[in-house]
N, C-alpha and C positions, 0 to 999 in steps of 0.2 A: 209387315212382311218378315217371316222368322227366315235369317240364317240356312240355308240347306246342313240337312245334320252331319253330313261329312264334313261340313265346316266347323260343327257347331261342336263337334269334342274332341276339338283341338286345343289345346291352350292357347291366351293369345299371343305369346311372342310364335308360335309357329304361325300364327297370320302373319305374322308383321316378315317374317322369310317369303310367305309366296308370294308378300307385298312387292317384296324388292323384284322375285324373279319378275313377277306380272308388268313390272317399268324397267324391266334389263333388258337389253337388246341380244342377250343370248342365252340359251339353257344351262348353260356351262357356268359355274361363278367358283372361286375361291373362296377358302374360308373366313379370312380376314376381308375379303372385299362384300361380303354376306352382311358379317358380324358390322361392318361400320355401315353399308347400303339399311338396313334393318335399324340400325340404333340402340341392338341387345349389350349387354354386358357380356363378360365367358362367361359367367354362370346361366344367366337368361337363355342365351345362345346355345351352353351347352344340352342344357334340357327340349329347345323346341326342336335343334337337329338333330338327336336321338328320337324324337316324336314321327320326326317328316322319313327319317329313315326304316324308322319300324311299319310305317303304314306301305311303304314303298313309293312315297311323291315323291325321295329323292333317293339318287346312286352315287355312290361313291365313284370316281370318274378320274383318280390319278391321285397323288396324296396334296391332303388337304385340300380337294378339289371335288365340287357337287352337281351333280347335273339333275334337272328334273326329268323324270320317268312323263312315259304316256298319262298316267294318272294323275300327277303331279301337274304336268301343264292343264288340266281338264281343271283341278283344282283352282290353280291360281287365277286361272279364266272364268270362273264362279263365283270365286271372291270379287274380281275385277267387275263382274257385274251386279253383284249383291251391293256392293259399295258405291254404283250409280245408282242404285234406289233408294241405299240407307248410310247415308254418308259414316263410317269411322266414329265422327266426335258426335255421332247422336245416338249411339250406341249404349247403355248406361252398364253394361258388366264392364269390369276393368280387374288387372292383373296388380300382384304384387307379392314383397315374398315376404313371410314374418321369420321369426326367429323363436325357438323355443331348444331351452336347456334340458339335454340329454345326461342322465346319472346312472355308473353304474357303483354298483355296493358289494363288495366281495368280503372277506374275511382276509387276514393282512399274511395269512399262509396256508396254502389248503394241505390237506395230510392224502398222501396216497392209496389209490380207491376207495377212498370212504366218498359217497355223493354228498353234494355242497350245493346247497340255497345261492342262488346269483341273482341279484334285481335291477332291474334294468328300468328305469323310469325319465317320467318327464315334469319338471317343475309347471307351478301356473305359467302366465305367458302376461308378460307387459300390458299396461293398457293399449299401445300399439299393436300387439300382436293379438289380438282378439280375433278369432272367426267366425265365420256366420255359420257355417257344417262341418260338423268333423270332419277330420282328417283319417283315411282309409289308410293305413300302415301297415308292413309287413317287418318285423325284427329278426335278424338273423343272428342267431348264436355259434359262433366256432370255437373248438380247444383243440389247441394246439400241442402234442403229448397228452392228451387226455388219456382214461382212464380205458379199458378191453370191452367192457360191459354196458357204457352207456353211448351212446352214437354221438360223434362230434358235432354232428352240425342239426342246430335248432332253429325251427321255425315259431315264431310266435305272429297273429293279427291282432293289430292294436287300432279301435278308434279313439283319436286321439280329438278332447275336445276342449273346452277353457278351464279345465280340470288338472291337478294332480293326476298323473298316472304310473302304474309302473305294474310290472310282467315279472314272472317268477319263473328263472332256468334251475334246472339243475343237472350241475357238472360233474366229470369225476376227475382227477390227476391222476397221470401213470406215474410209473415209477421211473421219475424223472426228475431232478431240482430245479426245476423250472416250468411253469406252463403258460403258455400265453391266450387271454380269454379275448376274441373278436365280435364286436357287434358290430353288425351293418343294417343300415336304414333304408327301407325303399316306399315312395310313394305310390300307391297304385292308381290307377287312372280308371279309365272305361273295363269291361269286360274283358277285351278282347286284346287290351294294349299289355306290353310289355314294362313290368313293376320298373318305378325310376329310382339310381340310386343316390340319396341324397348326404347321405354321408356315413360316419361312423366311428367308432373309438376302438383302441386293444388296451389293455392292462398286462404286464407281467407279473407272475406273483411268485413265490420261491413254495419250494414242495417239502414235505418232512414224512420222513418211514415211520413217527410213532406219535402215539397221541399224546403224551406228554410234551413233545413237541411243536406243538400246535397253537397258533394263535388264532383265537376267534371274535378277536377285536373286529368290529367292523370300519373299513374305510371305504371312502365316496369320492370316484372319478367323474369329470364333469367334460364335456364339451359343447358349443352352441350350434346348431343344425339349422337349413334356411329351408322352409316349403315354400312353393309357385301356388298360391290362391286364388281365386276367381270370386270378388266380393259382387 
């Protein structure tokens, strides 16, 4: 018996919330009494309660306080029954998050309005962090003081798979001694869902009015970023 598909592209820690509501004795829950009824972690938690609210199974219902929607109870009533026929642990997808290193590569001073090469990549990935399908990404690029002529905010799609990868921006600096370059990470889900965001880095780099001032050494900023996987 398959899952009903409104269940079925959900991630699982959003099962594991309409698990709780479906054995709570009230629509109403807090979010600490959620996060421990469920057994998510904040990070686990924070992504399947973005999930349950974007779909509209649950409302926001006072701060830090969730209730489930008409839709939302019809949900968890579906799981509740799907899981009399196919118990949880006989299930063989299961969740988890891996880890892969995000680099960005700037040049150690950009010169003003001239456009600049920025790469934005991802190391291989541990033998733990192996997956079975790429990963559907979205890269977002912002400068902050940037340059008149080239649009601050960039979009790149990246699938991202046991591979080396990296994405090629190009910036500009205004006339300013300072710019600060922002990427953000979002994972995208189904169609129809709203992209998740799963982290991201900024660089400051210092600005120069001439080219002889200029350095085009390149340096490499790193941080380590967690995706939700369904092996």
């Amino acid at each position: 018996m398959d899952m009903p598909i409104h269940l079925k592209t959900l991630p699982p820690e959003a099962l594991d919330i309409l698990r709780f509501y479906a054995g709570h004795s009230d629509n109403v829950a807090r979010a600490d009494e959620i996060m421990g009824g469920s057994g998510l972690n904040e990070r686990r938690f924070g992504v399947a309660l973005r999930r349950l609210v974007t779909k509209g199974y649950l409302v926001m219902d006072g701060y830090q306080t969730y209730r489930l929607s008409e839709s939302g109870r019809r949900a968890a009533n579906d799981l509740r029954e799907y899981e009399i026929l196919v118990p949880p642990g006989s299930q063989a997808a299961s969740s988890r998050l891996i880890t892969r290193r995000m680099v960005i590569v700037t040049p150690r001073v950009m010169l003003t309005g001239q456009p600049t090469n920025v790469f934005v990549g991802f190391d291989a990935p541990d033998d733990d962090d192996i997956i079975p399908q790429p990963l559907n990404l979205l890269l977002r690029m912002q400068v902050i003081n940037g340059g008149e002529n080239i649009n601050p905010n960039k979009d790149s799609s990246l699938l991202l798979d046991n591979k080396p990868a990296r994405q090629v921006f190009e910036v500009s600096a205004g006339a300013f001694t300072k710019t600060r370059l922002r990427c953000y990470v979002y994972q995208m889900g189904d169609e129809d869902d709203v992209p998740e965001i799963v982290g991201g880095m900024y660089v400051d780099l210092n600005v120069v009015g001439q080219p002889e001032q200029m350095d085009r050494t390149l340096t490499a900023y790193g941080v380590d970023l967690q995706f939700s996987i369904v092996d």
